[in-house]
LOMI-498805 format. One record per residue: y, x, z of N, C-alpha, C, O, CB in turn; residue number from 1; residue in three letters. Coordinates in nm, 2 decimals, padded with zeros to 4 digits. Glycine has a CB too. Example, Ala and Ser with C-alpha at 12.3 -4.5 7.8 and 13.67 -1.06 7.14 Angstrom:
2
<atom n_py="-00.57" n_px="01.32" n_pz="00.78" ca_py="-00.45" ca_px="01.23" ca_pz="00.78" c_py="-00.33" c_px="01.32" c_pz="00.78" o_py="-00.33" o_px="01.42" o_pz="00.85" cb_py="-00.45" cb_px="01.13" cb_pz="00.90" filum="1" tipa="ALA"/>
<atom n_py="-00.22" n_px="01.28" n_pz="00.71" ca_py="-00.11" ca_px="01.37" ca_pz="00.71" c_py="00.00" c_px="01.29" c_pz="00.79" o_py="00.11" o_px="01.34" o_pz="00.80" cb_py="-00.06" cb_px="01.41" cb_pz="00.57" filum="2" tipa="SER"/>
! end
This chain:
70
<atom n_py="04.00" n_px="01.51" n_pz="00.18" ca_py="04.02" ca_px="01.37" ca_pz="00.16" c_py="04.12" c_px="01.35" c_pz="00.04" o_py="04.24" o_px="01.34" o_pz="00.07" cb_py="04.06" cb_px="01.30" cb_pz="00.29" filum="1" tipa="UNK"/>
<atom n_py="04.09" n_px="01.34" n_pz="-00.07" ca_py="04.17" ca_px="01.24" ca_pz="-00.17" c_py="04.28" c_px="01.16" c_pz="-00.11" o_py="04.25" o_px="01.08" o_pz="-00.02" cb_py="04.08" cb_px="01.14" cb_pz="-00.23" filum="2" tipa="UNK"/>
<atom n_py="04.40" n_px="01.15" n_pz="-00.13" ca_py="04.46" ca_px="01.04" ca_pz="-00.12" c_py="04.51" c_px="00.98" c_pz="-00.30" o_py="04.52" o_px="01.03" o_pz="-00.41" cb_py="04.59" cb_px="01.08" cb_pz="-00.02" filum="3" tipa="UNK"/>
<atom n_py="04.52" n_px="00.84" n_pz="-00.24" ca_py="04.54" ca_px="00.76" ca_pz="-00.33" c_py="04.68" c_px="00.76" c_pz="-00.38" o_py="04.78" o_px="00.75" o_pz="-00.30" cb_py="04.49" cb_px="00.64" cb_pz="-00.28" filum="4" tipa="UNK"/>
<atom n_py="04.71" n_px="00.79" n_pz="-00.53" ca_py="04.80" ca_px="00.77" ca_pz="-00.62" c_py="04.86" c_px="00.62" c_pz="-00.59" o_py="04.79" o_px="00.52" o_pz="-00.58" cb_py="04.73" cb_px="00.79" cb_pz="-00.76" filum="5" tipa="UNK"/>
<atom n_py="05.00" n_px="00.63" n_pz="-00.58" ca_py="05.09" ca_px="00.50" ca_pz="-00.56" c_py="05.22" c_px="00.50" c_pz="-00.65" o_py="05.25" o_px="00.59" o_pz="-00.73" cb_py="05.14" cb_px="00.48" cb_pz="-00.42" filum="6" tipa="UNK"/>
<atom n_py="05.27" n_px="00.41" n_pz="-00.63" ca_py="05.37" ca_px="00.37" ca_pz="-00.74" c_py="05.32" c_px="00.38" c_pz="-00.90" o_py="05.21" o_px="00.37" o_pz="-00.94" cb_py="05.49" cb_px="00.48" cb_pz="-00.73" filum="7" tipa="UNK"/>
<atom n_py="05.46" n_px="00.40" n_pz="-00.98" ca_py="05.44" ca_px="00.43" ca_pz="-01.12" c_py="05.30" c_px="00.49" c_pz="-01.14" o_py="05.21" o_px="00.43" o_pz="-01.20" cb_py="05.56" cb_px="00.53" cb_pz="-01.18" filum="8" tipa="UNK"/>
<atom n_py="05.29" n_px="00.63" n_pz="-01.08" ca_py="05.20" ca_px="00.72" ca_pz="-01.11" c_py="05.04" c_px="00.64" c_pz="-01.12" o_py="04.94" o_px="00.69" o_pz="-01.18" cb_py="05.22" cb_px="00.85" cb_pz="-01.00" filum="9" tipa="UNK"/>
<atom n_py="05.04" n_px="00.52" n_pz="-01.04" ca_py="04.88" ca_px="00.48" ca_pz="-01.05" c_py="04.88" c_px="00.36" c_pz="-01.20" o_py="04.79" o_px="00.28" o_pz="-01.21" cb_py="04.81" cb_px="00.39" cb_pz="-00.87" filum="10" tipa="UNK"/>
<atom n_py="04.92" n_px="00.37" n_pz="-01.24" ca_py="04.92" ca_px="00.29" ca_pz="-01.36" c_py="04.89" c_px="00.41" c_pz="-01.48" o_py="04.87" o_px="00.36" o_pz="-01.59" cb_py="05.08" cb_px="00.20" cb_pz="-01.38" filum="11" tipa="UNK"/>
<atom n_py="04.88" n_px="00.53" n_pz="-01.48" ca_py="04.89" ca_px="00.66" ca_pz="-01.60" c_py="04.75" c_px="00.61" c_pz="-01.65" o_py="04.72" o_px="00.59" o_pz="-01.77" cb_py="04.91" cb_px="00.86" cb_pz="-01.54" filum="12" tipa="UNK"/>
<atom n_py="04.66" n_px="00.60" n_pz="-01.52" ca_py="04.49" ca_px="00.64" ca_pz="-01.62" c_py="04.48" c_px="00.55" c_pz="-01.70" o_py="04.42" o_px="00.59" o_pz="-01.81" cb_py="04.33" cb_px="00.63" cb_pz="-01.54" filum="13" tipa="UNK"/>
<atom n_py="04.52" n_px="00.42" n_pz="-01.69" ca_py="04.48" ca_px="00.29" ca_pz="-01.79" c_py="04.58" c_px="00.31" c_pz="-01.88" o_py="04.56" o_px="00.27" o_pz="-02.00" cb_py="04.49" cb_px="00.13" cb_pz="-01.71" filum="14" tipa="UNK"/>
<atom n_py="04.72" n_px="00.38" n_pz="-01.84" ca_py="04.85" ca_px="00.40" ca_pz="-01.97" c_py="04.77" c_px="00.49" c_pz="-02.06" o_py="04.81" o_px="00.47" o_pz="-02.17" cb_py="05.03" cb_px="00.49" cb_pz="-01.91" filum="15" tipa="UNK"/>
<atom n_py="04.69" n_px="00.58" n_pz="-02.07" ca_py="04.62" ca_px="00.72" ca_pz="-02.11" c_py="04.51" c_px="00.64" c_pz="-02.23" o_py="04.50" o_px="00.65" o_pz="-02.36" cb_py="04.52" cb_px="00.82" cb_pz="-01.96" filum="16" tipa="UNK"/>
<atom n_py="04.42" n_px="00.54" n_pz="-02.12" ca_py="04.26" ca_px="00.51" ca_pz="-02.18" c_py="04.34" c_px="00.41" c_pz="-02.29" o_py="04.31" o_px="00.43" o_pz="-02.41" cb_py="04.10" cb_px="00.42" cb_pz="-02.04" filum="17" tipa="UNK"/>
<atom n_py="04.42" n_px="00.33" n_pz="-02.27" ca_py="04.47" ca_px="00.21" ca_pz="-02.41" c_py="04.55" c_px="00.25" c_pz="-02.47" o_py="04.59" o_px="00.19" o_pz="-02.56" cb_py="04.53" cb_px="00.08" cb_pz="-02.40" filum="18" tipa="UNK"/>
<atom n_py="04.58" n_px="00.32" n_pz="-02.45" ca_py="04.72" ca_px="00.37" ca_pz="-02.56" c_py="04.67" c_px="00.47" c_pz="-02.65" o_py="04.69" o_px="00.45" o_pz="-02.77" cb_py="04.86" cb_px="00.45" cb_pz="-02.49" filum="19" tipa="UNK"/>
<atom n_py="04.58" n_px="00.62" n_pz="-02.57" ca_py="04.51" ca_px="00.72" ca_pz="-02.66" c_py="04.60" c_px="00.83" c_pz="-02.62" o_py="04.55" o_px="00.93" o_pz="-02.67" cb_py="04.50" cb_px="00.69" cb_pz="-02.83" filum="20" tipa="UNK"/>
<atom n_py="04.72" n_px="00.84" n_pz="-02.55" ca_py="04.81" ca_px="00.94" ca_pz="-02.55" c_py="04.83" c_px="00.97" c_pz="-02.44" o_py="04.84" o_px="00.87" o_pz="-02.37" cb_py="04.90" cb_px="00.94" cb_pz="-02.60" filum="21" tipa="UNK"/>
<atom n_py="04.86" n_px="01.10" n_pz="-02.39" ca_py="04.89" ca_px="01.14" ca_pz="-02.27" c_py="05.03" c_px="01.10" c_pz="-02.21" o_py="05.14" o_px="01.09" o_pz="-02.27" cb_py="04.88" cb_px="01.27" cb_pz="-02.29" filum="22" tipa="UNK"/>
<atom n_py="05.01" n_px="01.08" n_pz="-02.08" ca_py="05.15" ca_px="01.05" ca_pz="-02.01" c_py="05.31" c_px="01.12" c_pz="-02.08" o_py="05.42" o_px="01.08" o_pz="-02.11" cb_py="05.13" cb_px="01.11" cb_pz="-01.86" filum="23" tipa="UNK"/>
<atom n_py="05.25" n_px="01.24" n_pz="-02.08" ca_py="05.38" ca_px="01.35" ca_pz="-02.14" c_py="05.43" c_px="01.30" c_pz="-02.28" o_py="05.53" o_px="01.35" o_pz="-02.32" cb_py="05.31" cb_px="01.54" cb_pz="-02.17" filum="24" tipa="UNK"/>
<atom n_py="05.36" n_px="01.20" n_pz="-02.38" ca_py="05.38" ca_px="01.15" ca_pz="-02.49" c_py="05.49" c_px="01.07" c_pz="-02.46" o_py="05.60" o_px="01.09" o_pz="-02.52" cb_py="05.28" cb_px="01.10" cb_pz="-02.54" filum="25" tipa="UNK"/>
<atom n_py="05.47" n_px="00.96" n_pz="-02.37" ca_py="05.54" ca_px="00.89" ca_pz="-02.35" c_py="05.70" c_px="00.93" c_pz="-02.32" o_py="05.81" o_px="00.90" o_pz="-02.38" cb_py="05.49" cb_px="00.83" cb_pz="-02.28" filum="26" tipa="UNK"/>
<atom n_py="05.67" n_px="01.01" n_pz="-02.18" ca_py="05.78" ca_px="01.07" ca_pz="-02.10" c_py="05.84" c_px="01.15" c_pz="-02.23" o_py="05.96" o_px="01.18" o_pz="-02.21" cb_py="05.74" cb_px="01.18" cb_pz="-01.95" filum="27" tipa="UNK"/>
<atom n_py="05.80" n_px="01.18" n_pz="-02.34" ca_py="05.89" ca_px="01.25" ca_pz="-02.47" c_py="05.96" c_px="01.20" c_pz="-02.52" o_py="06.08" o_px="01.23" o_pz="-02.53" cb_py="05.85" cb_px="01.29" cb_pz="-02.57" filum="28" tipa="UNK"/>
<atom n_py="05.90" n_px="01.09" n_pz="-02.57" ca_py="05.95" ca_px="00.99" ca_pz="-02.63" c_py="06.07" c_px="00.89" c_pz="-02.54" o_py="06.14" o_px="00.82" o_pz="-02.61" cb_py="05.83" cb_px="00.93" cb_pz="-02.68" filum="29" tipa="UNK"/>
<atom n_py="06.07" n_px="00.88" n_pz="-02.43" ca_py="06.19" ca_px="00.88" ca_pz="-02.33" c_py="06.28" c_px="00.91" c_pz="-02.33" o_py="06.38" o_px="00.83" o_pz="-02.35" cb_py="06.20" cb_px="00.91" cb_pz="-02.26" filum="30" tipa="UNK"/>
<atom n_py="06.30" n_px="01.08" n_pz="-02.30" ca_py="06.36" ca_px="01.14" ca_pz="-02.34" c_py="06.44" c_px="01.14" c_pz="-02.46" o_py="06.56" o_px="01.17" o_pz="-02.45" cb_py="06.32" cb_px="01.20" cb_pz="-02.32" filum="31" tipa="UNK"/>
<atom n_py="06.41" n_px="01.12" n_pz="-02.53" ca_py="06.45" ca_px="01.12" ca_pz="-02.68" c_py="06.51" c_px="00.97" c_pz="-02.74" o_py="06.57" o_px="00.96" o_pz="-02.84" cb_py="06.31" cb_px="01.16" cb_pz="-02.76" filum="32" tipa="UNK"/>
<atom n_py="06.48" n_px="00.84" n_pz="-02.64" ca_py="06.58" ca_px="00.73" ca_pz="-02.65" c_py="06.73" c_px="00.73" c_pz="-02.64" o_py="06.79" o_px="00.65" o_pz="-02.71" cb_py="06.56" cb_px="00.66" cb_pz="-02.58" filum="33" tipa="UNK"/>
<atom n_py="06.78" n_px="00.81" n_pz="-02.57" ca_py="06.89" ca_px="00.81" ca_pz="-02.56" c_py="06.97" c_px="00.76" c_pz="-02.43" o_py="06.90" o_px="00.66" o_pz="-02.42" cb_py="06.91" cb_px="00.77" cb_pz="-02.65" filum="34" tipa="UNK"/>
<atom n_py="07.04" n_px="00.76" n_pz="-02.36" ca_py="07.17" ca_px="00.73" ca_pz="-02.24" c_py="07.15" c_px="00.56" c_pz="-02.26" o_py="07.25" o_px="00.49" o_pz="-02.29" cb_py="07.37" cb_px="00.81" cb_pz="-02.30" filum="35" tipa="UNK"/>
<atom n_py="06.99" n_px="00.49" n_pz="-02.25" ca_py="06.98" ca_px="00.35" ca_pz="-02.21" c_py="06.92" c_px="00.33" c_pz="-02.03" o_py="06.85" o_px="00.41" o_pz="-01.97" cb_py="06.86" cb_px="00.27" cb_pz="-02.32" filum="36" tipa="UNK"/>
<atom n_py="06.97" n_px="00.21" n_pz="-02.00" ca_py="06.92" ca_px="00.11" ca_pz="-01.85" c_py="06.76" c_px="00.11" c_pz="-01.89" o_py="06.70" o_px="00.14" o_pz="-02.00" cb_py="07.00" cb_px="-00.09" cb_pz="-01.83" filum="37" tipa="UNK"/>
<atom n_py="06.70" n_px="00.07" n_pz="-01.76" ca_py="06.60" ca_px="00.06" ca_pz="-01.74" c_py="06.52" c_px="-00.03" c_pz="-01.85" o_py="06.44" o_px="00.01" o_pz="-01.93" cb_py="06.61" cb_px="00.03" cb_pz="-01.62" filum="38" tipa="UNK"/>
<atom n_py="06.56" n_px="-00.18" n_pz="-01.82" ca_py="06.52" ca_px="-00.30" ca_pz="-01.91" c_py="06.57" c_px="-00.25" c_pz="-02.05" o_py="06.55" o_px="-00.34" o_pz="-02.13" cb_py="06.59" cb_px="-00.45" cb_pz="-01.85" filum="39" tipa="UNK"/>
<atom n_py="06.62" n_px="-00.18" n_pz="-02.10" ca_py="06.66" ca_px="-00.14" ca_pz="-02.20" c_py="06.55" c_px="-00.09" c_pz="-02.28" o_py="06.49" o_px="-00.13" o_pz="-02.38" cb_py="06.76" cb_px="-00.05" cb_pz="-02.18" filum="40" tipa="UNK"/>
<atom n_py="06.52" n_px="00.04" n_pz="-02.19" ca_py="06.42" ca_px="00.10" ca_pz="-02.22" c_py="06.24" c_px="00.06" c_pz="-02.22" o_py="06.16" o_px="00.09" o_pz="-02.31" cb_py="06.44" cb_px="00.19" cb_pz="-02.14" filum="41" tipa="UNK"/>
<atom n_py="06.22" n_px="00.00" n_pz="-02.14" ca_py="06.11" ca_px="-00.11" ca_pz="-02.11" c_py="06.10" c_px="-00.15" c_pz="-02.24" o_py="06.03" o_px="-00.10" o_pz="-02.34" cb_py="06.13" cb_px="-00.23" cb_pz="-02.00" filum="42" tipa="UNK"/>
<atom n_py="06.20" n_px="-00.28" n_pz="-02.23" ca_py="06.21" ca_px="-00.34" ca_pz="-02.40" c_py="06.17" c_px="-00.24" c_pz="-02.55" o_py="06.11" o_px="-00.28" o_pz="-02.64" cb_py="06.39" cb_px="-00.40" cb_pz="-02.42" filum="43" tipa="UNK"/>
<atom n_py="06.23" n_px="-00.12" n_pz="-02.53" ca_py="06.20" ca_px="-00.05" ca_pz="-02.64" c_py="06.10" c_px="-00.01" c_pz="-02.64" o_py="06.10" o_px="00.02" o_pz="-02.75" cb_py="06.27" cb_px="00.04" cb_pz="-02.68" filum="44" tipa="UNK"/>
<atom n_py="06.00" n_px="00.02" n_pz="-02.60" ca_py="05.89" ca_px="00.05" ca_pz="-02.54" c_py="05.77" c_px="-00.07" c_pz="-02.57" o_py="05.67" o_px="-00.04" o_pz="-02.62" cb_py="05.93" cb_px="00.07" cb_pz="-02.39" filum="45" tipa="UNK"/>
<atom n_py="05.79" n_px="-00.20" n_pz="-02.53" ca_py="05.77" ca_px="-00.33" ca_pz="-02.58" c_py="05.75" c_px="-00.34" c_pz="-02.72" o_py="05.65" o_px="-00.33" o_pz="-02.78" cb_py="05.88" cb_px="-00.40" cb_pz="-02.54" filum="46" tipa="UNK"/>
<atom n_py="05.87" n_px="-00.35" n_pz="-02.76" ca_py="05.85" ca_px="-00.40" ca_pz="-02.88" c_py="05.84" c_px="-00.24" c_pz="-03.02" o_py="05.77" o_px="-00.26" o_pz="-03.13" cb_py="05.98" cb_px="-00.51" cb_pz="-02.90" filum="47" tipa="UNK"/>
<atom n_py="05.89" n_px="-00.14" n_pz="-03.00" ca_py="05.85" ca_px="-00.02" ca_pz="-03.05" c_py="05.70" c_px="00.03" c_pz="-03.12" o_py="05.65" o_px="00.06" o_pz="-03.22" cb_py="05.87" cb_px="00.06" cb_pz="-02.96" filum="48" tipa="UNK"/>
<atom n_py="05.67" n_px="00.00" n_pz="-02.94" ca_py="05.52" ca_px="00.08" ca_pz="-02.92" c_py="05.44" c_px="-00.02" c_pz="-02.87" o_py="05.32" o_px="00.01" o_pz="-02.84" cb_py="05.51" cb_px="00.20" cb_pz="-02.81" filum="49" tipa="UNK"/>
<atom n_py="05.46" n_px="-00.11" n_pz="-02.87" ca_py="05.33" ca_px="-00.23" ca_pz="-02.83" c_py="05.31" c_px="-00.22" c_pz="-02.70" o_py="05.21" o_px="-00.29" o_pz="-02.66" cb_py="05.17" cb_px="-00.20" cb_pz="-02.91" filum="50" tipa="UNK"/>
<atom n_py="05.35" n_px="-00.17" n_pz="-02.62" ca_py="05.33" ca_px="-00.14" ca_pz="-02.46" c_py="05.33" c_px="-00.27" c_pz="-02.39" o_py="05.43" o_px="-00.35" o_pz="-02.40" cb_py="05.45" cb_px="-00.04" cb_pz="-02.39" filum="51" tipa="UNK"/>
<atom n_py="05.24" n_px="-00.30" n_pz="-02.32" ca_py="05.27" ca_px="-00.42" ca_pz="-02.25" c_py="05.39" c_px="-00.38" c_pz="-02.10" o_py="05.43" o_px="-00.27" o_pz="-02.07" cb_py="05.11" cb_px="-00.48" cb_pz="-02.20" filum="52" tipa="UNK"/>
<atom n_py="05.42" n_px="-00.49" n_pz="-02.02" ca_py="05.52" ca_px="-00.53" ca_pz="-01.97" c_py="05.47" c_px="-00.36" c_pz="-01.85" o_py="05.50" o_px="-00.24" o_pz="-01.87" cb_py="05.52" cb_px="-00.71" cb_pz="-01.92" filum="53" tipa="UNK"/>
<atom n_py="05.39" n_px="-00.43" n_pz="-01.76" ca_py="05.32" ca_px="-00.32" ca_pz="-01.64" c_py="05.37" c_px="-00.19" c_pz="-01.70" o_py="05.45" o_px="-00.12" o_pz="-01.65" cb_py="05.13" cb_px="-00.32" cb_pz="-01.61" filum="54" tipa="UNK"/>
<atom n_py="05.29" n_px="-00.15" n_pz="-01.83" ca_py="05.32" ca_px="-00.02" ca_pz="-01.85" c_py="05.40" c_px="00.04" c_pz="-01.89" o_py="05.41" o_px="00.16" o_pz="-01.88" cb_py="05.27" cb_px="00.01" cb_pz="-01.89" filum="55" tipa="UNK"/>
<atom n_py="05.48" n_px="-00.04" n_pz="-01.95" ca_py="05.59" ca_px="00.01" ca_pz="-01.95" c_py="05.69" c_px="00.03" c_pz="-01.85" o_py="05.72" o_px="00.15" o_pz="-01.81" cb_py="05.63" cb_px="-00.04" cb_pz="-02.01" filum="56" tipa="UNK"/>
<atom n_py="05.74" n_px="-00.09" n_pz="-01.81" ca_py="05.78" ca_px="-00.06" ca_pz="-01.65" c_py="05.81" c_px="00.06" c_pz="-01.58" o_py="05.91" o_px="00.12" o_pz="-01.55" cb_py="05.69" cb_px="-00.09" cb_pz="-01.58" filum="57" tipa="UNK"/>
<atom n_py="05.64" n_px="00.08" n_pz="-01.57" ca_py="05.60" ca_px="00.21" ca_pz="-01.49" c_py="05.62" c_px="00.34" c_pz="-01.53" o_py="05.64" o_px="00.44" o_pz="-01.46" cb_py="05.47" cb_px="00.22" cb_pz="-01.46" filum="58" tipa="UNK"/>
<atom n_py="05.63" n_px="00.36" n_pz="-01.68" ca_py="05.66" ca_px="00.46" ca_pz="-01.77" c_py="05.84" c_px="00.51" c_pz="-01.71" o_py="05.89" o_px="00.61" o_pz="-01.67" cb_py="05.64" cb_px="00.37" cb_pz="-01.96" filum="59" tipa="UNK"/>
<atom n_py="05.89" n_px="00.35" n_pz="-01.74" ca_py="06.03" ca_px="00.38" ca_pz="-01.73" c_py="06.08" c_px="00.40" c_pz="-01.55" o_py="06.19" o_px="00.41" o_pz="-01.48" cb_py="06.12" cb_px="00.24" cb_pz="-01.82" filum="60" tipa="UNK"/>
<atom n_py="06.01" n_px="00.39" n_pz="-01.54" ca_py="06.04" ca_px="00.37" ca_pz="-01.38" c_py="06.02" c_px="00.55" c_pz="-01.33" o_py="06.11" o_px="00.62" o_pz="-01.28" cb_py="05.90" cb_px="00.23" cb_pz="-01.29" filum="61" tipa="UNK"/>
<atom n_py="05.89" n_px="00.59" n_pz="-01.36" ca_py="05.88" ca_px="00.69" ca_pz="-01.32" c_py="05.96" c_px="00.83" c_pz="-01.41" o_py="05.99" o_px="00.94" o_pz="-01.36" cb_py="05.74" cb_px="00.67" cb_pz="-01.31" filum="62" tipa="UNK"/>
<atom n_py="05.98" n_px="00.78" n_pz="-01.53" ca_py="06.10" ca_px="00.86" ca_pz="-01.60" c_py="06.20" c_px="00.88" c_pz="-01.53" o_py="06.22" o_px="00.99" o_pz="-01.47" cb_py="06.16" cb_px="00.79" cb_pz="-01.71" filum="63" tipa="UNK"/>
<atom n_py="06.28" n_px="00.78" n_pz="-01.53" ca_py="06.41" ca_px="00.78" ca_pz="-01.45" c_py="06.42" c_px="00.79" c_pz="-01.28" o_py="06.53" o_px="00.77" o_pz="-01.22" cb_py="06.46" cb_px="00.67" cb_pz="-01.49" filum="64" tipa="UNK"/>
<atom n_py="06.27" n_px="00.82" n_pz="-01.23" ca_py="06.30" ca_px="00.86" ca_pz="-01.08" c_py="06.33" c_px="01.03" c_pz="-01.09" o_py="06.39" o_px="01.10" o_pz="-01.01" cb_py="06.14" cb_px="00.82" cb_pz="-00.96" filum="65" tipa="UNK"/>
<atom n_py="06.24" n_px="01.09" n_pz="-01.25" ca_py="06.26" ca_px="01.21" ca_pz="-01.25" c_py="06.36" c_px="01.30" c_pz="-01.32" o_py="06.38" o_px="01.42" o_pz="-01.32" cb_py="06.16" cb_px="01.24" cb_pz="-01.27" filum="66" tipa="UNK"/>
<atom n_py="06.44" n_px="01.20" n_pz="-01.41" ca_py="06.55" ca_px="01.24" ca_pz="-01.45" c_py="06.70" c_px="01.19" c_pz="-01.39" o_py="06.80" o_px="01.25" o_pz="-01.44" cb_py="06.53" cb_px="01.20" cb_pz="-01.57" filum="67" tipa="UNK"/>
<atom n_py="06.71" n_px="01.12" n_pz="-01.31" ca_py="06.85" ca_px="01.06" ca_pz="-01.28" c_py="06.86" c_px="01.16" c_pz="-01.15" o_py="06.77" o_px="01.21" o_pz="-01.08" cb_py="06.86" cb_px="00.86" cb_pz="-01.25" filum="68" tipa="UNK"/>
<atom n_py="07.00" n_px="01.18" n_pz="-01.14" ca_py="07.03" ca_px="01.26" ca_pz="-01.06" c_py="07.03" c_px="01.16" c_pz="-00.91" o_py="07.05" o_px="01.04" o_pz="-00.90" cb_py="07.15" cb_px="01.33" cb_pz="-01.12" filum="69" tipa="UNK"/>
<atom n_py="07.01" n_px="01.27" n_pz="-00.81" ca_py="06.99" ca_px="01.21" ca_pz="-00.64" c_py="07.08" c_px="01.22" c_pz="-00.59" o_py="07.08" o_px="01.19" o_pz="-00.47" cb_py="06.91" cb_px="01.26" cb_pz="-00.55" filum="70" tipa="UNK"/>
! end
């Protein structure tokens, strides 16, 4: 039985099909912003890369559940 993808992670297939790039593109390019907040990053993302609000979001959201320390 499949289970269903939740959170950040169910937003990737449609982040993939409109954008043209793989998740790991993004999460690079993350990385590589630098020691910013959340809405920080969103925003750059926004206006950078044309990303709409959702996907971005989810980009940054799911970044930083896997980079910030627990």
């Amino acid at each position: 039985m499949d289970e269903k993808v939740k959170g950040p992670a169910s937003y990737f297939p449609s982040i993939e099909k409109k954008y043209g790039h793989p998740i790991q593109h993004w999460l690079d390019l993350l990385a590589k912003a630098g020691d910013k907040k959340h809405k920080e990053l969103v925003d750059w993302l926004k206006s950078e890369h044309l990303l709409g609000h959702g996907h971005a979001n989810a980009l940054v959201a799911h970044f930083l559940s896997q980079t910030k320390p627990r």
